[in-house]
N, C-alpha and C positions, 0 to 999 in steps of 0.2 A: 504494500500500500504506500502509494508515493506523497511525499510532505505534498502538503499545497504550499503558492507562495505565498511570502509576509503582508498579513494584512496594516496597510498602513493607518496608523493614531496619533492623535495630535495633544500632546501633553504639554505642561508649562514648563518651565525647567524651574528647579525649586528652589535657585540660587538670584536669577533675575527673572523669572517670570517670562521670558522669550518664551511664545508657541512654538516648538520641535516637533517633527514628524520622527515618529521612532515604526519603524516595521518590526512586525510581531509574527511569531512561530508559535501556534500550541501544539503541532505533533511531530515527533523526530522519527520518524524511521530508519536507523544505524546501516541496516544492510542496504537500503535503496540509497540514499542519502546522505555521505558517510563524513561530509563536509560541514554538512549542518551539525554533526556530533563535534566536532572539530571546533566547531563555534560555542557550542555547548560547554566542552571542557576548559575552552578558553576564557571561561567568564564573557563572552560578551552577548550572547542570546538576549535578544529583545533591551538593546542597550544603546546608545547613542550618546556622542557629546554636542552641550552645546555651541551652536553658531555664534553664539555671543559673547560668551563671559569662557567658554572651555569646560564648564563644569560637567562630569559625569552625569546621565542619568542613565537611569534602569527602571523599565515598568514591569509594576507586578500586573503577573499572565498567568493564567493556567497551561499548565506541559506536560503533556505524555509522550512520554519514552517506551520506543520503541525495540524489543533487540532477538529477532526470532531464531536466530542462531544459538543464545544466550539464555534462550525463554527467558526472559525479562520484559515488563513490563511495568514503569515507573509512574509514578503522578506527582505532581508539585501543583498545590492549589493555595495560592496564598493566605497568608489568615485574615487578612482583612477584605478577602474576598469571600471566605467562607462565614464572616460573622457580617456580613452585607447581603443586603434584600437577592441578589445575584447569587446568593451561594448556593439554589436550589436550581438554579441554573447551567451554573456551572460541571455541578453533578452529571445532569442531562447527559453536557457536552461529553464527561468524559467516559460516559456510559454510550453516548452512540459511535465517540473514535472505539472503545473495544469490541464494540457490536459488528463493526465494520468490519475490524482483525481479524474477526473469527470468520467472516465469511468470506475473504479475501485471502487467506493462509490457505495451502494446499492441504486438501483431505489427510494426507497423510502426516503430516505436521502436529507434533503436540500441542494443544490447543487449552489446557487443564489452567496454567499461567493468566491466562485472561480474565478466566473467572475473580478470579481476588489481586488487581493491581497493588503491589508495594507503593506506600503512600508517604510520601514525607512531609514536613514541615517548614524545613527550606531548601531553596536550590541549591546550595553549598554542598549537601549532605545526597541530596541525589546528584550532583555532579564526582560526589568522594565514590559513592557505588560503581557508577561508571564506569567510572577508571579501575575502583578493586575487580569489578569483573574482566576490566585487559590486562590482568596482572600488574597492578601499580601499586606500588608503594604507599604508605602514609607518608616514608620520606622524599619519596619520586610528589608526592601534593605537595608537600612543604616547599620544594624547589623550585614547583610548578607556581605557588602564589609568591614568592621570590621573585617569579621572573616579571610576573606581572604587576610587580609591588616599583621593580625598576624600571618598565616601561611608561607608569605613571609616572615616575621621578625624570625620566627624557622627559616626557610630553613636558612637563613643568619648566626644566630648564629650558627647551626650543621653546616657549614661549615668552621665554624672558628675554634671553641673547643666545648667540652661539659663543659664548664666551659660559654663562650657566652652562651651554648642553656639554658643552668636552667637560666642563667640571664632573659633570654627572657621569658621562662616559669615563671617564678616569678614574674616580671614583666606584665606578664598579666592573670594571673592567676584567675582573679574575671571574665574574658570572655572567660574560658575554660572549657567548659560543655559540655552537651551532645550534642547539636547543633553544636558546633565548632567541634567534633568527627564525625558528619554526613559529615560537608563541607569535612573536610579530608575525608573522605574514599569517597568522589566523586573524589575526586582531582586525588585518588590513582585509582579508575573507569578509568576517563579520562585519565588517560598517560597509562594505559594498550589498553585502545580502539584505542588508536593513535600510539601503537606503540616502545613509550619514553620509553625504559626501564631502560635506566639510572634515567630518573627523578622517577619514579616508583617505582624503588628502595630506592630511598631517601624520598618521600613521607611515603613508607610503612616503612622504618626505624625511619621516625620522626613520625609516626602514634605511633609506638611500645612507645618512647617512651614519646608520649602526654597519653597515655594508662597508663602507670607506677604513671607520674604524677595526671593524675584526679584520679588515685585508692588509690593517698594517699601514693606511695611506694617511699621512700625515697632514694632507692636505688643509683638509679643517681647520687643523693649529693656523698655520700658513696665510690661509684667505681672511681667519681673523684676527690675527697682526695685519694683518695689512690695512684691512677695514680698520680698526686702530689705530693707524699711523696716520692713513687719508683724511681719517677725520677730527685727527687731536687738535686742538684750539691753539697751541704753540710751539715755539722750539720745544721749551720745557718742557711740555708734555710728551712730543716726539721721544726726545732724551730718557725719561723715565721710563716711557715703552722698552727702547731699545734696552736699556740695562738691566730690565728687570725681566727681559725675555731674550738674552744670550745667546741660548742656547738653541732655540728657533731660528735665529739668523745664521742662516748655512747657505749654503751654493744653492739651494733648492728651493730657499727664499726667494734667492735674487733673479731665478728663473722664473719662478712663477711672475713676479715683480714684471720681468721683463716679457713673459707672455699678454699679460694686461694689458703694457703699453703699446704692442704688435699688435691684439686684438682690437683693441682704440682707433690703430692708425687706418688699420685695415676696413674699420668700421667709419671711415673719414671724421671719427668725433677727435677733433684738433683738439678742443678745450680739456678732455679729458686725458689726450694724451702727453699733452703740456705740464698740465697738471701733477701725472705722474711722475713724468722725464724730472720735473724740480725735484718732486718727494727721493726720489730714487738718488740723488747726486745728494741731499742734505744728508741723506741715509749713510753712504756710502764716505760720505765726510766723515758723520759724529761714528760710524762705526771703527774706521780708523782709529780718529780721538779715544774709542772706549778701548779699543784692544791694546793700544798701546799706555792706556795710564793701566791697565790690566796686569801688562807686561811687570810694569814697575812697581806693582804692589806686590805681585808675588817675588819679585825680588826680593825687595825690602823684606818681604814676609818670610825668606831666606835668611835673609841676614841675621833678624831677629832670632830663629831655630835655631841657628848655628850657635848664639852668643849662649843661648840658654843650653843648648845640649853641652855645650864646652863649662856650664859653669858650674859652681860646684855649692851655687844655692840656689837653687832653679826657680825658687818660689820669688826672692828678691827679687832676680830679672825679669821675672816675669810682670810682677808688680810695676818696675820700671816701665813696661812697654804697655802696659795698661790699658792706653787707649789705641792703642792698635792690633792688640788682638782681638781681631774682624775676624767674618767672614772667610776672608782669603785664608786668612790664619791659620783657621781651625782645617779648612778644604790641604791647603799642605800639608799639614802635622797629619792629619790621616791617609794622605795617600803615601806621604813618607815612612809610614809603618807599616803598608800594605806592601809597598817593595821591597822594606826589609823581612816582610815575611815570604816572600817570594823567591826569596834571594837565599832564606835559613841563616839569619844573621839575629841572633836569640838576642845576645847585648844591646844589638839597637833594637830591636823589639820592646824589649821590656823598658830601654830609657826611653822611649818616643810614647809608650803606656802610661809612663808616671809622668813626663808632662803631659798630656791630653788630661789626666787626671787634676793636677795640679794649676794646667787652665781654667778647667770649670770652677774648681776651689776660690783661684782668684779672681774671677769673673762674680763668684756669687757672690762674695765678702762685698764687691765695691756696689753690689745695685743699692739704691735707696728704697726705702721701705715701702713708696709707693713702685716702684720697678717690679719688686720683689711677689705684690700681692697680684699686679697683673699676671707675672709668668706663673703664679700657684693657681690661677683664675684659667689660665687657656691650657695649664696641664690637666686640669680637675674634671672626673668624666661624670661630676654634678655640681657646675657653677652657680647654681642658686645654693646648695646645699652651704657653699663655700661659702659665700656672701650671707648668709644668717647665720653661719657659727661665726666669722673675724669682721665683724659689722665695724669693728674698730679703724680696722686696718683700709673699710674704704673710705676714697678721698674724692674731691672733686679732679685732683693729679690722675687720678687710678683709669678714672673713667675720659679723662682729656689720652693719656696713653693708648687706652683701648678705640678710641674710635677714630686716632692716628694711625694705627695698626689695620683697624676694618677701612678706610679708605688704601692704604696700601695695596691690600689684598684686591679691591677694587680695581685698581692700575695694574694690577697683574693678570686680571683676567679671573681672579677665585674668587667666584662670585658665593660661591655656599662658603667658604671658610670667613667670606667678607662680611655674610648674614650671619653667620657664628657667632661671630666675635662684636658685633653689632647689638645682636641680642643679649650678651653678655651685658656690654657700656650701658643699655638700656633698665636692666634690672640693677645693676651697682649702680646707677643712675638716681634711679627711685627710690634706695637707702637713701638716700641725700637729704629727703625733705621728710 
């Protein structure tokens, strides 16, 4: 017995009240139909986002499940359908889809299953049956509402920036494989079967690029620095781009860079090509400028290793150097212990261990006591917890640090680390009055 198609309903969305059209399924038949099952396990049956605001909806529907291989027969009748004037209704319906089975199933076919459909409560719980009948796991579900826990976290960040979405892909990027590529391209099934061509759209464009990411293509990074660059409001802001994304500016930068400008020309748009050809030479300037004051810090950040490895109060020296051990600092002393482990050179091993160690020592000794509460505030995996036991220790210093730090992360592109630590300044914030 073959599904009929989605009958289309027009519901409000419960977030702004927009009328949405959501297309609705109450019969599955697995063997006819097996895509619809597909849709089914995927969470997104009779579901739609909206065109306006993005928010989720899902209409409650009555569903019988179908699975004659399986003899299975399932129902989901929502409860506020069965405690509504409709519930006697409802019944009908799903007394004449198995009216129908039984006369539709081949003579020879077990037929005993229809009589007493298994009845659930919610669709959760008939979508977990489902799957225990194709042999799945409770921990194969667990993985499976994982995946769709981070498909919601895309959706969220592509609509923020492509700066949120690589955070979010980064971010989860050890549970993005080949499985999490199936759930998506159910998801992108389900809003074509239902109709959603707005969310379909966005599905298939966050498909494209979960596709760029598992292949390895870095491109993403790439187009937004660039978008970045094109649009920073200053030198300055160029400058902090560039230094706080190093690591992105490679050969494959400046190709892409220069594909744009070729695209441009080619497209006779002079203004934008002009445009670019300046960004590309100011680029190509301060990148100079950065790599070579680069150069000169890791030098000096040399020089300084050396004075303290040779000295024979290492904590003194290091004290002296105080305000220079940065960044670079610490990036040498570690990779300088990495080669001497590479190398089996135990002596320097252990002396480049007890300065790393005796770094942090003197680094922690000089913060001031508001420094001090922010870094035990962005280690703490319960920063509110923190800020009602040492109420003391915030300051209005605490909270000027923190949201120096959330705009940082901003310019860098970490947009959830930016909201982190945002949200932090916000609640040490409201200690304040």
């Amino acid at each position: 017995m073959t599904s009929a198609p989605p009958q289309m309903a027009q519901v409000a969305c419960p977030s702004c009240q927009t009328p949405i059209r959501v297309g609705v399924i109450n019969f599955i038949d697995a063997n006819e139909q097996p895509q619809l099952k597909n849709i089914l396990v995927g969470g997104r049956l009779n579901s739609a986002q909206c065109t306006a605001c993005g928010a989720p909806i899902s209409l409650a529907a009555p569903l019988v499940y179908h699975d004659a291989t399986k003899q299975f027969c399932f129902v989901h009748i929502p409860q506020q359908l069965i405690a509504s004037a409709k519930g006697a209704e409802v019944e009908r319906f799903v007394g004449s889809i198995t009216g129908m089975l039984m006369q539709s199933l081949p003579a020879e076919l077990p037929k005993g299953y229809l009589l007493s459909p298994r009845k659930f409560l919610t669709m959760q719980t008939l979508i977990e049956a489902v799957l225990e009948g194709d042999g799945i796991t409770k921990e194969m579900m667990a993985a499976q509402r994982k995946r769709i826990e981070i498909i919601s976290q895309l959706l969220e960040g592509m609509s923020i920036s492509d700066a949120a979405l690589l955070d979010a892909l980064q971010a989860n990027q050890a549970d993005i494989d080949d499985e999490f590529k199936s759930t998506l391209a159910a998801f992108v099934d389900a809003s074509a079967m239902s109709g959603d061509q707005e969310g379909m759209a966005q599905l298939a464009a966050l498909q494209a690029k979960v596709t760029q990411f598992i292949g390895g293509d870095a491109t993403i990074a790439y187009e937004l620095l660039i978008e970045q660059l094109r649009t920073a409001p200053d030198d300055d802001a160029v400058r902090v781009l560039m230094q706080t994304n190093q690591e992105t500016i490679d050969y494959t930068f400046f190709d892409i860079f220069n594909a744009k400008i070729l695209a441009a020309q080619d497209a006779e748009d002079e203004n934008t090509a002009t445009t670019l050809s300046t960004l590309r030479a100011r680029i190509l300037a301060l990148y100079e400028e950065i790599q070579a004051n680069l150069e000169a810090a890791y030098t000096r950040a040399g020089q300084i290793l050396d004075a303290v490895f040779a000295s024979e109060d290492m904590t003194a020296t290091l004290t002296a150097h105080l305000s220079e051990l940065d960044e670079v600092f610490d990036i040498l002393l570690d990779g300088q212990r990495t080669m001497a482990e590479r190398a089996g050179d135990d002596a320097a091993v252990a002396r480049l261990t007890e300065i790393i160690a005796l770094t942090a020592q003197v680094k922690d000794a000089a913060l001031t006591p508001d420094a001090r509460a922010v870094r035990a505030l962005l280690d703490s995996d319960n920063p509110t917890r923190y800020i009602r036991e040492n109420i003391a220790s915030i300051t209005g210093g605490v909270v000027k640090q923190l949201n120096e730090i959330s705009e940082e992360y901003t310019l860098k592109g970490k947009t959830e680390d930016a909201d982190r630590v945002r949200r932090i300044a916000r609640e040490a914030g409201a200690m304040l009055f």
